[in-house]
C-alpha positions as CSV (number, residue, x, y, z in Angstrom):
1,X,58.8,221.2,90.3
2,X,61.0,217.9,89.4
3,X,58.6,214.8,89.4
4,X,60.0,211.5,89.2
5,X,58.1,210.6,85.9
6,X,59.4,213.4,84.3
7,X,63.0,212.1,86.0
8,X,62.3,209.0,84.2
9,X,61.2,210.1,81.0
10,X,64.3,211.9,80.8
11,X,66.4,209.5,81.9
12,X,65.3,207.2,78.9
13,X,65.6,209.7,76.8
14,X,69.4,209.7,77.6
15,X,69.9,206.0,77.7
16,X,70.1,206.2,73.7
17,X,72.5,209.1,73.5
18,X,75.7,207.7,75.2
19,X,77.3,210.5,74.0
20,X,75.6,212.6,76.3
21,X,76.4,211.1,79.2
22,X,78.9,212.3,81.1
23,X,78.0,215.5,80.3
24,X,74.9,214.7,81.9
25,X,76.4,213.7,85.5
26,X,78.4,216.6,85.1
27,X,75.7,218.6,85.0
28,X,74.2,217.0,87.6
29,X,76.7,218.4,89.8
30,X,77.2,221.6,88.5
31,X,73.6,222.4,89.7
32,X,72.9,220.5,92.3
33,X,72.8,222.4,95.8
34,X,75.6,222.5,98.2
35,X,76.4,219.8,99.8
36,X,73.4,218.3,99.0
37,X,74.6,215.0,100.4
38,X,74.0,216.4,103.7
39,X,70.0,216.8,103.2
40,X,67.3,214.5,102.3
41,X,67.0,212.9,100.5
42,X,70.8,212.7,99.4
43,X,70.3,213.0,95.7
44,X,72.0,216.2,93.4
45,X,68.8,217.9,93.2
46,X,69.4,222.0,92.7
47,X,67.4,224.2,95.2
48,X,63.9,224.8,94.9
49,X,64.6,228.5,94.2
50,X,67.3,227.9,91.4
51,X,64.8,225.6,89.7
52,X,62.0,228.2,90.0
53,X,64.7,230.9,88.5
54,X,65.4,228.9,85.3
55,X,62.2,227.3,84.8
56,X,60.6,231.0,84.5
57,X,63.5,232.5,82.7
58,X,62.9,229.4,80.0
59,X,58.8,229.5,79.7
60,X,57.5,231.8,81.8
61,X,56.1,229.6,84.6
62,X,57.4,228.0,87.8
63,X,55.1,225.0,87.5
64,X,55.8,223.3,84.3
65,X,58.8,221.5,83.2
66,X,60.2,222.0,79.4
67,X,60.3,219.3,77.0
68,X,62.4,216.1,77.7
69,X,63.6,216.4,74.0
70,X,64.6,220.1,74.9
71,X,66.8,219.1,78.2
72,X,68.3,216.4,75.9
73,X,69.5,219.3,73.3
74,X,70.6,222.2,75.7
75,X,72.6,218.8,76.9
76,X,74.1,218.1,73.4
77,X,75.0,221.9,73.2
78,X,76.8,221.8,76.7
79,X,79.0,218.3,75.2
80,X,79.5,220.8,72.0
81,X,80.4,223.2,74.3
82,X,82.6,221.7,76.4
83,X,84.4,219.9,73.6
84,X,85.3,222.9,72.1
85,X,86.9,224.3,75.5
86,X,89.4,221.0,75.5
């Protein structure tokens, strides 16, 4: 599941794309459990199961994460995305 190295490796990755970023937080949100800020340990994180869903929809397996450089495109396709929608 989410590690906090891969967390940070993404999370650098994103510090040089500015463009991407409030598409980022956005979504953040967008998956992140309900009311999340109710559980521990208070962060956005989406549900263990939702994770598990998309993770073997992507690859195949629950147990590894993709590609930093692939989250950081499917993120400048959602800011395409949602620029076009405006």
């Amino acid at each position: 599941m989410l590690t906090w190295t891969w967390l940070f490796k993404l999370s650098i990755a994103l510090m040089f794309k500015p463009s991407l970023w409030a598409s980022s937080v956005r979504q953040i949100f967008i998956l992140a459990k309900n009311r999340w800020f109710l559980h521990s340990p208070f962060l956005p994180f989406p549900t263990k199961d939702f994770l598990e869903f998309r993770l073997v929809t992507y690859h195949g397996e629950a147990e590894k994460l993709p590609d930093v450089k692939v989250v950081v495109a499917w993120l400048a396709w959602v800011a395409d995305l949602e620029k076009s929608k405006i």
